[in-house]
LUMTOR-393558 format. One record per atom (N, C-alpha, C): y negated, x, z. Coordinates in steps of 0.1 Angstrom, whole numbers, plus 5000, padded with zeros to 4 digits. Layout:
YXZ...
% end
This chain:
127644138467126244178468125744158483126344018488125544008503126344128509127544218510127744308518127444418514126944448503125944538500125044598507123944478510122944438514123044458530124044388531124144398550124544578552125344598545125744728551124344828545123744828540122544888535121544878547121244738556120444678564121044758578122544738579122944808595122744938596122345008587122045178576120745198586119645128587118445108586117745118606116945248601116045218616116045088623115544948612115044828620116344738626117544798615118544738624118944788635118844918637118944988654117644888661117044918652115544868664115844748671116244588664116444498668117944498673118644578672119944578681119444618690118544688696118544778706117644688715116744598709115644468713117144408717118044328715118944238718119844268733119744438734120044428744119744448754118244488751117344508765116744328766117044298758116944148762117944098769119144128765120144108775120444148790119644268789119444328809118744198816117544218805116344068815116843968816117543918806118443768809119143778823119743908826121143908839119843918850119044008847118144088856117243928863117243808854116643688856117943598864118843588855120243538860121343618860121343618873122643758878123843708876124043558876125243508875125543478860124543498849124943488839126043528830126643458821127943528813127143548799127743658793127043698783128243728771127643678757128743688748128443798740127643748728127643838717125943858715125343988703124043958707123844078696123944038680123944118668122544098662122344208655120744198651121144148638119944018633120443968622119043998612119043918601118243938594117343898596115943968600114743948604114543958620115643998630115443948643116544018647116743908662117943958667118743828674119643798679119543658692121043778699120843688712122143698718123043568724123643558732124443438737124643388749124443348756124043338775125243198777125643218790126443098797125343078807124443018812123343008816123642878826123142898845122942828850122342688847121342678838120442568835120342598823119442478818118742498803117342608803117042688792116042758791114842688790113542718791112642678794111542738787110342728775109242828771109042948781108842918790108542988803109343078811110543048808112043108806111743258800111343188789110843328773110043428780109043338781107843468788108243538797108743488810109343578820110543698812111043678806112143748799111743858793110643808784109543938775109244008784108443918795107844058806108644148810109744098815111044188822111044308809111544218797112144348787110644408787109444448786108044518781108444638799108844548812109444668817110244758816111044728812112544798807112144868796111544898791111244918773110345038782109245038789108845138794109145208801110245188810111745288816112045408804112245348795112745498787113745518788114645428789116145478797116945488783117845608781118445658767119945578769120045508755121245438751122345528746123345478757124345588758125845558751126345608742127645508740128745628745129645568750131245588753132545488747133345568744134845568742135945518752136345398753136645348766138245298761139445258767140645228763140245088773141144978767141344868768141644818783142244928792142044868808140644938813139945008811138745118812137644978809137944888798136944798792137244688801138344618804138844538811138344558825138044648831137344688844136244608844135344698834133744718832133444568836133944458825133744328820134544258830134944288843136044198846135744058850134044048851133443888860132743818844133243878834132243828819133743778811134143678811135243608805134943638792133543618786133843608766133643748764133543868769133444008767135144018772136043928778137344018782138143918767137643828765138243788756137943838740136943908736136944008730137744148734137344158741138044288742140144288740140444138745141944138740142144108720141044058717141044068702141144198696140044248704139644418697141144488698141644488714142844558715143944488699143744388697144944338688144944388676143044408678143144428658142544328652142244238656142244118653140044078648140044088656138244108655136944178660136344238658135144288659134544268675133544338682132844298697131944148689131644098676130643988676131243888669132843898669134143778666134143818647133743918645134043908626135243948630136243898613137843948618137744068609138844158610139044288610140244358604139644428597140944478582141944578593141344678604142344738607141444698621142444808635142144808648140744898650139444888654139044978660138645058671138345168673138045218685137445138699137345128709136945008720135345128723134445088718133345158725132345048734131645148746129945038752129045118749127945108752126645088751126245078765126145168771124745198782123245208784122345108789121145168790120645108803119745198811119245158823120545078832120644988836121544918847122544828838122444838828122944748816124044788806125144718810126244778797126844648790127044738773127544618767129144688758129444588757130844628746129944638731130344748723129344758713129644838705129844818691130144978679129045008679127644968683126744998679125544948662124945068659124345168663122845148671122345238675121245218687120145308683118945288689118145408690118445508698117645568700117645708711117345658731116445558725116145558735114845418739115145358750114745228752112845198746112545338750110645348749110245358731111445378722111045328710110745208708111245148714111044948712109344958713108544928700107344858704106744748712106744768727106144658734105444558729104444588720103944498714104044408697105244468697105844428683107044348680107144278695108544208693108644038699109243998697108343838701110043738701110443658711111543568715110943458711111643388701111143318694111743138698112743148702113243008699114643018711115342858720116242898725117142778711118642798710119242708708120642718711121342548709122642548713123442668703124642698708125642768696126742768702128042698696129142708704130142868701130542868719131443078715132443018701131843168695132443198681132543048675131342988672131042888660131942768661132942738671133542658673133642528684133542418673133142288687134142278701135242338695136242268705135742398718134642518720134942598724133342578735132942638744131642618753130442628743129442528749128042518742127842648752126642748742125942828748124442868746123742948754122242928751121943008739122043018728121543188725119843138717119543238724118043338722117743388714116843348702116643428688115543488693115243628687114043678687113743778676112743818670112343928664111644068667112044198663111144298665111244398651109644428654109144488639109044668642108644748636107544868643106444878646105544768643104344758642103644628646102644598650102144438659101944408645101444458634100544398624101444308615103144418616104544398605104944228615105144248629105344158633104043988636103144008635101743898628102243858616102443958608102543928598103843778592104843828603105943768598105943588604105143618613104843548628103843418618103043478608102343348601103543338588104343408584105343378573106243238581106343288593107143138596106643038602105143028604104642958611104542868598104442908585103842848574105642798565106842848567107642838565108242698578107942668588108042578601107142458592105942468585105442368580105842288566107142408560107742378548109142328550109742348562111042308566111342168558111942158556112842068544113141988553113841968565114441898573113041808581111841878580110941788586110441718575109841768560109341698552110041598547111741618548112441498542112441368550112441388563111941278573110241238571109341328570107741288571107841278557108341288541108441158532109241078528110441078535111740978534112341018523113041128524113841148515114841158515115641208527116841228527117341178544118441218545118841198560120341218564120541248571121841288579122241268591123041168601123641148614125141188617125241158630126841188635127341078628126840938629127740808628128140798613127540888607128540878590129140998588128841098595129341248597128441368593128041418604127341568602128341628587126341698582126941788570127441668559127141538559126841448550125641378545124841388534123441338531123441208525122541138531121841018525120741018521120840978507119641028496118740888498117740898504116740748504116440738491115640648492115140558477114240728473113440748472112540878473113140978468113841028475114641148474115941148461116440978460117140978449116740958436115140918440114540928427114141058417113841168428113641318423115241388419116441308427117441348420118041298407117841158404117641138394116841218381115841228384114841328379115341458372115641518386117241668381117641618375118841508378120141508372119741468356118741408347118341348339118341468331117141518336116741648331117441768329118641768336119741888334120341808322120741678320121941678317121041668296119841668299119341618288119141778280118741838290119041998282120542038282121442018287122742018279123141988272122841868270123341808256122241918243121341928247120842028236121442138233121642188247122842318244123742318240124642178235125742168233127242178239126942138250127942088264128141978261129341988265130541848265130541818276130441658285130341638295131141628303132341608311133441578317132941478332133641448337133841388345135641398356135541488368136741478373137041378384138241398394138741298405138341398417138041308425137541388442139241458449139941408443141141468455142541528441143041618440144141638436145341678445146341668437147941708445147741848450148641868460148842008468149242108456150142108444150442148431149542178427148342108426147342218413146342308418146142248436145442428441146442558445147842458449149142638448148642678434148342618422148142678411147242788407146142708410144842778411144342888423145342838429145642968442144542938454144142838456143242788468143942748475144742688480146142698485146342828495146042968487146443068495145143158497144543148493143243248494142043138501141843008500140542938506140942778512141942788518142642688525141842648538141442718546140842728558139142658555138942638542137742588538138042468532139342398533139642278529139842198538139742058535140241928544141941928545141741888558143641818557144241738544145141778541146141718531145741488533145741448520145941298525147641288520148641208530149741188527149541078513150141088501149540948490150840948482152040838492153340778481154040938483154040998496155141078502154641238497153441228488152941398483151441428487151641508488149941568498148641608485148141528488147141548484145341578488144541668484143341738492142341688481141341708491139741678487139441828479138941768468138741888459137742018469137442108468136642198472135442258459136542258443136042288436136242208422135742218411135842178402136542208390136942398390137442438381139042408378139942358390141142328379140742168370139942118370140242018366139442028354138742088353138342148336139542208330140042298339141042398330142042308326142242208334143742088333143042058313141941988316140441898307141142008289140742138294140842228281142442238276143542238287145042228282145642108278144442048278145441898273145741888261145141958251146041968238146042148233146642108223146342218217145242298214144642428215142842478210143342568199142442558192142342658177140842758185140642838174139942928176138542878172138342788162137542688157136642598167137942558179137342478191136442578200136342728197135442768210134142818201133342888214133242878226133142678228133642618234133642478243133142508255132242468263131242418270131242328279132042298288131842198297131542138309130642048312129742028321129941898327129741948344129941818353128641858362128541718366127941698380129041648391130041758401130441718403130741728416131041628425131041658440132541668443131641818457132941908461132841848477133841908482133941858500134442008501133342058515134442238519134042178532135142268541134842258559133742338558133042338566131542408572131742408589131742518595132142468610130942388612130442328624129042238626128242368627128542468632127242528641126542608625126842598614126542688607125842588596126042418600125342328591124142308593123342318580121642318583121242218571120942068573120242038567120742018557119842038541120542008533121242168525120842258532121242388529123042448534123142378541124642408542125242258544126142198535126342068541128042068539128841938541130141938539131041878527129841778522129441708509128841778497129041818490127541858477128141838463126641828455127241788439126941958433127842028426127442068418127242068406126242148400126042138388127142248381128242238377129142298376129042308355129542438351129942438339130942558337132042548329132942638325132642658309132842748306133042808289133942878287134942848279136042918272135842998258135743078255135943168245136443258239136143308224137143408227136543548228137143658232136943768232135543848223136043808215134843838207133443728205133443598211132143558212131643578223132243648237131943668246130443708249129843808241128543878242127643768240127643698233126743588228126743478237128043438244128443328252127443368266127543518270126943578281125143538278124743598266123343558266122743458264123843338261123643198261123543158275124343188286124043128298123343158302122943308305121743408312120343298309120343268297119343228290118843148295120243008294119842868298119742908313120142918323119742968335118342968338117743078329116343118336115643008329116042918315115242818313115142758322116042698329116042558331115242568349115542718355115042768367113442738366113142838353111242798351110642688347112042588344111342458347110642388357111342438367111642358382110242448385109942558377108642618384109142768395110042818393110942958398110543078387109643148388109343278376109543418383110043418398110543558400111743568399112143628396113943618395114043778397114943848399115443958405117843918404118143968395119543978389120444088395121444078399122644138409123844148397124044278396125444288383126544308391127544208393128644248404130144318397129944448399131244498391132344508397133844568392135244558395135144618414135744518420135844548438137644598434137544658447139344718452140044578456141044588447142144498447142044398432141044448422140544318415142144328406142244218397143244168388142444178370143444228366142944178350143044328347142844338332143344498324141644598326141744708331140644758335139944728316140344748305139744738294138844618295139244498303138944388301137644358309137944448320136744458328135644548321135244638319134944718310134244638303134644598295134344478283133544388287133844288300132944228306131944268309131944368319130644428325129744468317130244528302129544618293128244488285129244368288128444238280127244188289127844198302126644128310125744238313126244388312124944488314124244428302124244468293123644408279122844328278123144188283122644078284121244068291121944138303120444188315119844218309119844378300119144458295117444408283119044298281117644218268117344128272117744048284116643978290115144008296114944188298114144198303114044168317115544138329115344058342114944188349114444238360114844328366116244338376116944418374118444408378118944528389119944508396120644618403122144618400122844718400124044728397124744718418125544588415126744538424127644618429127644748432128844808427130044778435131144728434132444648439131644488442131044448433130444318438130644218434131944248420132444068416133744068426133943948417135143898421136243978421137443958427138643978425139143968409138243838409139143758390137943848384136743858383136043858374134443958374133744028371132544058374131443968372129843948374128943838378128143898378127043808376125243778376125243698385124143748393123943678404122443658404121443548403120643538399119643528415118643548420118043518431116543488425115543378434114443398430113543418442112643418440111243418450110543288452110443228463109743078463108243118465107542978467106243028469105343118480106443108489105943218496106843338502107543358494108143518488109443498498109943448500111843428508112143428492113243488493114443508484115543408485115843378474117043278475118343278469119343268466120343338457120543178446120543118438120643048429122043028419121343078407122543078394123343178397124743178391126043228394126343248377126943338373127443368359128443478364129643398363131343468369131843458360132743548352133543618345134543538352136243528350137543518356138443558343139543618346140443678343141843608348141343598359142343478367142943388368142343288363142543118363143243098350142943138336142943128327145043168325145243298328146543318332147343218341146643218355147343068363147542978360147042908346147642778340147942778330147642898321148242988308148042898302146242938300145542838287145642998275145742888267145842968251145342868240144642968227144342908218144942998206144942948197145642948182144443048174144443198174143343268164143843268149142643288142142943298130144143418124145143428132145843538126147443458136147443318137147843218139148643238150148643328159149043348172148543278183149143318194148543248207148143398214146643318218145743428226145143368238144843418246144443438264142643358258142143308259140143278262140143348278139043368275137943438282137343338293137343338300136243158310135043248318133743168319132743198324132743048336132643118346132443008359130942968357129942898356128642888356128142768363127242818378126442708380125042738385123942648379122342688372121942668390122042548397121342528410122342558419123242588418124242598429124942478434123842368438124242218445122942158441123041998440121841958441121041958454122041958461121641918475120742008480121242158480120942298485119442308478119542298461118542288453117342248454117842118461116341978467115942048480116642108491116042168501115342278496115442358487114742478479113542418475113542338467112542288461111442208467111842138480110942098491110042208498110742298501110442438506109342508497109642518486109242588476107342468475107842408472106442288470105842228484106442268495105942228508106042098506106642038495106941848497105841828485104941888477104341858466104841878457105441808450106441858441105441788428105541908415104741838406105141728400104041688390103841528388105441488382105841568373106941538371108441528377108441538392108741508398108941468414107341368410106841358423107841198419108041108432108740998430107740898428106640898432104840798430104340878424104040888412103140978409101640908407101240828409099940768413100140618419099140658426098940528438097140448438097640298435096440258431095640238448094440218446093940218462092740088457092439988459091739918460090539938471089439908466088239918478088539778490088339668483088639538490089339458481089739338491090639248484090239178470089139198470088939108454088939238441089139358445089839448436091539478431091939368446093539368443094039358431093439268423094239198408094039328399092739388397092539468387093739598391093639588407094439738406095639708400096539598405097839538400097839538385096839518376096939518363097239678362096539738364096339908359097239948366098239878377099439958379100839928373100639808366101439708352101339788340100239858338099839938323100640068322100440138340100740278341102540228341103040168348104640138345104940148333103740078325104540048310104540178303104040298308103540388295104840498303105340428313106140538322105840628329104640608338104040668349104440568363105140658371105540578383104040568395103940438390102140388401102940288412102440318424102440188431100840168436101340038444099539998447099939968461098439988472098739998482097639888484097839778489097339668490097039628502097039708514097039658528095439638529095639588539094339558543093539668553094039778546093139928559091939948547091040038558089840118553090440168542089640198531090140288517090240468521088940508531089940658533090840618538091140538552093040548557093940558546093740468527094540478523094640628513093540678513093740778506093840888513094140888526094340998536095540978541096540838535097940828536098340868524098240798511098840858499098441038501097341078504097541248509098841288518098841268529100241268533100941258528101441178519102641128512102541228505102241298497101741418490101841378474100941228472101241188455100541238450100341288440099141378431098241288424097841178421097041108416096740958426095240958432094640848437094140808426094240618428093440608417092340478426090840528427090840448433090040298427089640178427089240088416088039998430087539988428085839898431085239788421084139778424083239688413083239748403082839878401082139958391083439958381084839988387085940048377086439908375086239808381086439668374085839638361084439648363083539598351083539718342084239838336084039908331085039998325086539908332087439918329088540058330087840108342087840208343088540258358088840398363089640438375088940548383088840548394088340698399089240748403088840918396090740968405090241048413091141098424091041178433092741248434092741328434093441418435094041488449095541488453096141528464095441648469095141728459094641868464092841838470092641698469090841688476089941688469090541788451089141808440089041598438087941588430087641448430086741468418087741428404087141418391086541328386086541188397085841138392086340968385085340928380086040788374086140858355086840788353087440808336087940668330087640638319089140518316090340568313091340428315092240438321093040498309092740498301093340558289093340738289091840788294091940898296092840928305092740868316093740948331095540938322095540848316097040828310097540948302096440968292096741108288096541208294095841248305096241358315097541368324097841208325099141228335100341308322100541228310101541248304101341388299100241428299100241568297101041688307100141628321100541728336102641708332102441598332104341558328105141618322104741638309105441708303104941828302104541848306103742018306104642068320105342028327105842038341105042098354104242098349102842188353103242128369
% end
């Protein structure tokens, strides 16, 4: 689906536009620094960046000079010109730019692309001319430099990036920027991330203590604070408590198996490069799991299955380890560590249809729990080279169109967009301020089930092939909690806020009553603390705001003698004083109401 998507995007005016932005940005950079070395500089999603070997560090002011230069260049008009060049013709051009001649000996090999993707066959060696400026480049471009809206394009950020993603290789400057058609398209986007900068997961988990990550335990590893493991508790409670309703069986696997059971599973030869080194253990190699599925499929072979035993259902919370280069780790959105919420289903052939609308199902439940109601569904069907009897694909696809269909999701057909092993649902939603996210997974495999030659006993007392559905609802918890910080800007509803009310005392001889009424709210299962310091009562109610708890409760003379609480509310409304009985029944209401 994502190369769908991209090849649909490089199709597209805006991707010429912001390629064509990247490299009249790249004139001004040289045109600023003549000695500069220049790498790569692809228009990405929403923007563009490129890659500088840069005399010094960049500077705000850096930026500005740069825009000005490109706003001249852009009114030059100078027409982007491409040519067809052979590998000493390119070797000339580039001969004082080392990471352009070191592409260029890749390109000659075959090997990778002008922006380091690797590469099914050799391609043609083309550049890209405009005004005093040449790049190595397949392109594609506009016509010409004066399309670029001067006023529609904006350099947004400098940061580190090492050439081609790798540490052992030079830190370099690259330059993100964005360009739109229009000043209003680009405003527009310009308050989407200014508001998206105030949702960043990575700042709110620090400004409420929730999570954290250093070199000294290892990048791309999370530490869940008290806070943050409380809302994961929260998930993990809450998933596992609607499973068991569903009727999942729960498993538990081991973090490392033998070199033997991913040659089996074939990770070994297809996703090796995404694994840890081997541990030597008593003379046999053994690896950090990546994934969880042989060790269910091992879970389901251990005895014999009748036809009786399916569809079986099985469910982990279980943590994987994959390499992540560093430059591509973000937070809790790409890490090296994560738990998934993993489940497999075995069935047979014929419960399949049902098995499909059973997961579709639980999926979107458990998604509109969390408070996710856009959803938008991806049908990924048979790609070139896939495995399994075309009948069988057929069959699958025919069940998961279906499934869409009566779900009502709105959907797109994948076309070459599953797996190799299997076709898929790919579930995306909408947060609250409209980024798309890709979420639940519902994978077919054809694959696996043959690699360890699971069978079960049908009523016509033979041995038969099951069917397996890969299935996971959040992806990771990890990934999930960064979504859902984002999603809530760090207000996460009552049900899983980690305080969900905070008692506030006026003065110290209200302390006891508050401590009673925060004794009461424990007992009934409302998480209260009391803030007992000795500050002004706004400072304390203008910290629990910050903190982002949803219930103040504040207590005086008046809610002493009357037995009663005034609440105030994170959002500022102020309802007022109530007894404490009332506020109890509103919390447990907002609670289970997930509201």
């Amino acid at each position: 689906m994502a190369e769908k998507i991209k090849e649909k995007y490089e199709e597209s005016r805006l991707y010429r536009l912001r390629h064509s932005t990247a490299h009249v940005m790249a004139q001004a950079v040289l045109d600023q620094f003549p000695q500069a070395k220049i790498a790569i500089g692809p228009a990405i999603e929403d923007g563009f960046y490129y890659d500088f070997d840069l005399p010094r560090p960049l500077s705000p002011d850096d930026l500005s000079a740069i825009e000005a230069r490109m706003r001249e260049i852009i009114k030059g008009n100078s027409e982007f010109k491409r040519e067809v060049v052979d590998a000493k013709q390119a070797q000339e051009l580039f001969k004082d730019q080392p990471y352009k001649l070191e592409l260029i000996r890749d390109l000659e090999a075959g090997a990778f692309d002008e922006h380091g993707n690797p590469l099914k066959e050799k391609p043609e060696l083309s550049i890209y001319r405009h005004d005093t400026f040449v790049d190595l480049c397949r392109g594609p471009h506009l016509e010409r430099t004066g399309e670029i809206n001067p006023k529609a394009f904006k350099l947004l950020n400098v940061a580190g990036a090492y050439w081609r993603g790798d540490e052992r290789n030079p830190m370099l400057q690259r330059i993100y920027g964005t360009a739109w058609e229009t000043p209003e398209e680009l405003d527009n986007y310009l308050k989407l991330m200014e508001e998206a900068k105030k949702r960043d997961h990575r700042k709110l988990g620090k400004e409420l203590d929730l999570f954290s990550s250093n070199d000294e335990i290892g990048t791309g590893l999370i530490l869940w604070h008290p806070k943050g493991a409380k809302i994961r508790m929260l998930m993990d409670t809450f998933w596992r408590e609607e499973h068991e309703k569903a009727d999942y069986d729960f498993v538990y696997t081991p973090h490392i198996g033998k070199a033997s059971l991913w040659e089996t599973s074939g990770h070994l030869g297809f996703y090796k490069e995404n694994m840890y080194s081997p541990i030597d253990i008593d003379g046999q190699q053994y690896y950090l799991k990546p994934m969880n599925c042989p060790f269910h499929l091992h879970i389901y072979k251990s005895r014999t299955r009748s036809y009786r035993d399916l569809p079986m259902r099985l469910a982990e919370m279980g943590t994987v380890y994959r390499y992540e280069r560093s430059g591509v780790l973000h937070g809790l959105m790409r890490v090296r560590g994560f738990t998934q919420d993993d489940a497999h289903h075995f069935c047979t052939p014929e419960q399949m249809p049902g098995e499909i609308d059973f997961v579709l199902n639980f999926c979107l439940h458990i998604l509109r729990s969390f408070g996710f109601n856009n959803f938008k569904a991806y049908l990924g069907t048979k790609p070139a080279g896939a495995i399994g009897e075309d009948a069988q694909w057929h069959e699958a696809e025919a069940a998961l169109r279906a499934s869409l269909d009566r779900s009502g999701l709105d959907y797109e057909i994948d076309a070459g967009g599953g797996a190799f092993y299997g076709p898929k649902i790919d579930l995306k939603v909408n947060d609250a301020i409209g980024r798309e996210w890709q979420l639940s997974t519902n994978q077919f495999d054809f694959n696996e089930p043959n690699r360890f030659d699971l069978t079960y006993i049908g009523e016509d007392g033979q041995q038969h092939r099951p069917y397996m559905v890969h299935r996971a609802l959040m992806g990771s918890m990890e990934r999930f909690f960064g979504i859902l910080i984002e999603h809530y800007g760090g207000a996460f509803p009552v049900w899983l806020s980690p305080v969900q009310a905070m008692l506030i005392p006026i003065a110290d001889r209200h302390v006891d009553y508050a401590r009673e009424v925060t004794a009461k709210l424990k007992a009934q299962g409302i998480r209260a603390d009391l803030d007992d310091r000795g500050e002004r009562m706004n400072a304390k109610i203008r910290d629990a705001q910050n903190q982002k708890i949803p219930y103040m409760l504040v207590v005086g003379d008046q809610e002493m003698e009357s037995g009663q609480v005034a609440l105030r509310m994170r959002s500022g409304e102020n309802p007022g004083a109530m007894t404490l009985e009332a506020f109890i029944e509103k919390a447990k209401a907002d609670i289970a109401s997930k509201a």
